[in-house]
C-alpha positions as CSV (number, residue, x, y, z in Angstrom):
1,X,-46.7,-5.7,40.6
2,X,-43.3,-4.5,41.9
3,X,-42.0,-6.4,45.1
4,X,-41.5,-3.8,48.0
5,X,-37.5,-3.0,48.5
6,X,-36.7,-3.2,52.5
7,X,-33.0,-2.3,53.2
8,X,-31.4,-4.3,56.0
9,X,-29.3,-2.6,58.2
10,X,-27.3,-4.6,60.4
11,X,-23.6,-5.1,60.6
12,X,-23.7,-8.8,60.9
13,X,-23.9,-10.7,58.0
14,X,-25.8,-13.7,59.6
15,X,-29.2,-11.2,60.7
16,X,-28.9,-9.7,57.4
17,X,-29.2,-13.4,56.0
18,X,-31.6,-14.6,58.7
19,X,-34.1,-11.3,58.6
20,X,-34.4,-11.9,54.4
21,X,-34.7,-15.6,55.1
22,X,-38.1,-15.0,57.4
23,X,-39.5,-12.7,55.2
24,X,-39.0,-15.0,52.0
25,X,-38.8,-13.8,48.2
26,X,-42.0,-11.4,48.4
27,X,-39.6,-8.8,48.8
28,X,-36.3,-7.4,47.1
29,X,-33.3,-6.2,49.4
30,X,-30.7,-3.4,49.8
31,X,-27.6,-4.8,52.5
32,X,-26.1,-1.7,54.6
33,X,-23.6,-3.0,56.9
34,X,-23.4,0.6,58.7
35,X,-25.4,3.8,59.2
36,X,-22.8,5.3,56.7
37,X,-24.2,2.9,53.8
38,X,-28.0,3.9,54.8
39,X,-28.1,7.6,54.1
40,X,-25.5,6.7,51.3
41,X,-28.3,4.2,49.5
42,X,-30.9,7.2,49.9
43,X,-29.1,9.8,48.9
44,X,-28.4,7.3,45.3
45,X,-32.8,7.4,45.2
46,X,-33.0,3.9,45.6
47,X,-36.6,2.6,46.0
48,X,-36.6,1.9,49.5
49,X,-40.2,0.9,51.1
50,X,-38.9,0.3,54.3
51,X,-35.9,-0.2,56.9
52,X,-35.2,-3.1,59.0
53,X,-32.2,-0.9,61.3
54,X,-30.1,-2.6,64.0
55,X,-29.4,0.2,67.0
56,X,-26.0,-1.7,67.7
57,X,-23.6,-0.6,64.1
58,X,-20.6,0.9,63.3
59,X,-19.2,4.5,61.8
60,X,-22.8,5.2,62.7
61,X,-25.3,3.5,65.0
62,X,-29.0,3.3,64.8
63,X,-29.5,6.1,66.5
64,X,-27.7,8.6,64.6
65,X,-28.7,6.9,61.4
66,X,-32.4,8.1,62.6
67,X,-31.5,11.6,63.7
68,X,-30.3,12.0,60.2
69,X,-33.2,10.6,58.7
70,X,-35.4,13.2,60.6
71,X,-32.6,16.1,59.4
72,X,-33.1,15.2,55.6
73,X,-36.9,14.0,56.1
74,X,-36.7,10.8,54.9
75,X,-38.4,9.3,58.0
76,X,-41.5,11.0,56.5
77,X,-41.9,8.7,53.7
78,X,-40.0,5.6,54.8
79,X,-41.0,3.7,58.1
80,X,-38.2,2.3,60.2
81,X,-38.4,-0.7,62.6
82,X,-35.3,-0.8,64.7
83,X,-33.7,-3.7,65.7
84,X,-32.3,-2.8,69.4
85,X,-29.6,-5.5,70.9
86,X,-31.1,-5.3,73.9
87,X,-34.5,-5.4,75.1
88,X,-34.3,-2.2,77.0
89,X,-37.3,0.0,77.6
90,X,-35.0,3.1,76.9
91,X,-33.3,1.7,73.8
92,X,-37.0,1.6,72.6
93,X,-38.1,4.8,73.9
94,X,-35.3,7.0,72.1
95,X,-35.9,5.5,68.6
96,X,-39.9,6.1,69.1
97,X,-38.6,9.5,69.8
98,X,-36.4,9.7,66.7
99,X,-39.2,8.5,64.7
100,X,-39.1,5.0,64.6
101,X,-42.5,3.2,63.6
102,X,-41.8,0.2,65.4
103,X,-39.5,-2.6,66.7
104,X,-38.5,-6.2,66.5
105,X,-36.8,-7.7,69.8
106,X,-34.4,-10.5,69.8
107,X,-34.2,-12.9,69.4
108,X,-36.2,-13.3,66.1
109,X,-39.8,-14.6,66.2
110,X,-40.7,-15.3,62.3
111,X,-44.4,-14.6,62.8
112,X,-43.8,-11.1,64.1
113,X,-41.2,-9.8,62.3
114,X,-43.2,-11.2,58.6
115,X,-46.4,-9.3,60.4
116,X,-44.7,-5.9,61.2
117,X,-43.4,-5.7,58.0
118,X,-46.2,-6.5,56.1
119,X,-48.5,-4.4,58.3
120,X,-46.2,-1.3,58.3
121,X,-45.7,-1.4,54.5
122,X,-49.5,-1.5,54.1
123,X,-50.3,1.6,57.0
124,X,-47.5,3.2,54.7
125,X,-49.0,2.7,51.6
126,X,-52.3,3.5,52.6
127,X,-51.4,6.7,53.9
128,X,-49.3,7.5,50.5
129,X,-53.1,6.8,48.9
130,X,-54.7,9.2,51.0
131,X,-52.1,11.7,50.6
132,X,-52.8,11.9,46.5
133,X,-56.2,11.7,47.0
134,X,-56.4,14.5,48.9
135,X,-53.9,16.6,46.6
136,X,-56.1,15.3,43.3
137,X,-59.5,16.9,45.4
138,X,-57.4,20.0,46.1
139,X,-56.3,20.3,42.5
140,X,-59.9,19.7,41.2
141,X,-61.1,22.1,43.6
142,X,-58.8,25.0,42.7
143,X,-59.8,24.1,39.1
144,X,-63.5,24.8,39.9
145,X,-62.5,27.7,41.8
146,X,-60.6,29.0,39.1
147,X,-63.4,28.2,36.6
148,X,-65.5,30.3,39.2
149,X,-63.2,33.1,39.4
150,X,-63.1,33.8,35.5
151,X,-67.2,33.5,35.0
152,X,-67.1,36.2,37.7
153,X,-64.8,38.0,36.1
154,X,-66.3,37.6,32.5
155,X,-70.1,38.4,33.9
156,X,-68.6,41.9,35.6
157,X,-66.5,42.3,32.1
158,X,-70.0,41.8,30.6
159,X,-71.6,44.4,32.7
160,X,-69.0,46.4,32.8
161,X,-69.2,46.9,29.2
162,X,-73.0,46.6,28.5
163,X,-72.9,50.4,28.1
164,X,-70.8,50.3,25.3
165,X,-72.8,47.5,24.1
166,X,-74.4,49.8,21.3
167,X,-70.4,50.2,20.0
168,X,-70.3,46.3,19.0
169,X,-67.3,46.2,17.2
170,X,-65.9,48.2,20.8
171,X,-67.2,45.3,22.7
172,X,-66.3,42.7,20.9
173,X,-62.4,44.1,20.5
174,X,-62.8,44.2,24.4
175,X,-64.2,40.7,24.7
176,X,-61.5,39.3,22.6
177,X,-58.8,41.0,24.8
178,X,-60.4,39.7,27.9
179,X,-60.4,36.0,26.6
């Protein structure tokens, strides 16, 4: 089974080191050292299952890098647990807003940042279940409803031409066209 990619997105090299270091070789990683280098490694398709952003960047904080998420609807399909410098309600609040799915405080606790992930990337997957399950029912259904439509249609074609019925060769002709 493929490993799940989580992009770090902090401009310190030691977090980067230290967040990949908690969360141990079950997963692979993507390095952004900026907002700039997040959208960039989405916009090349790279597999991401999930970011770890710090608030606090360069060329393009946390912040932003969420309000562009939202514009190109990536936060639909990839969760994102911020990583605010400080442990200020309103630092939290605005990234909820911007459609963060959760947050790690500072300074690190091992336990919760390994259960986060994990939990988040579950909830995610889960949900991307659900969503082809639903599209496979709806597909099956307009099959059958399809299937429905065209016995309809051949049982009024049928009675339609029942009065021709006595003209076989007629009818049959007409079948053929119908099918």
């Amino acid at each position: 089974m493929p490993k799940n990619r989580i992009l770090v997105a902090d401009d310190n090299k030691l977090n980067q080191d230290l967040l990949s270091a908690i969360l141990g070789n079950d997963y692979d990683y993507l390095y952004a050292n900026n907002g700039i280098e997040v959208i960039s490694a989405l916009e090349k398709n790279e597999a991401i299952d999930i970011i770890l952003l710090d608030i606090n960047m360069p060329q393009m904080d946390g912040f932003e890098v969420l309000q562009a998420l939202n514009e190109k609807q990536y936060i639909k399909e990839i969760p994102v647990v911020v990583i605010p410098t400080e442990n200020d309600v309103a630092f939290v609040r605005r990234a909820y807003e911007l459609g963060a799915t959760d947050y790690i405080s500072r300074p690190f606790n091992a336990i919760v940042i390994q259960h986060r992930v994990k939990n988040t990337l579950m909830i995610y997957s889960n949900q991307k279940k659900l969503v082809k399950l639903v599209e496979n029912q709806i597909y099956e259904r307009e099959k059958t409803n399809n299937a429905m439509i065209n016995i309809c249609m051949l049982k009024n074609f049928v009675a339609f031409n029942c009065m021709h019925f006595h003209n076989f060769p007629f009818f049959i002709s007409q079948l053929a066209r119908f099918i």
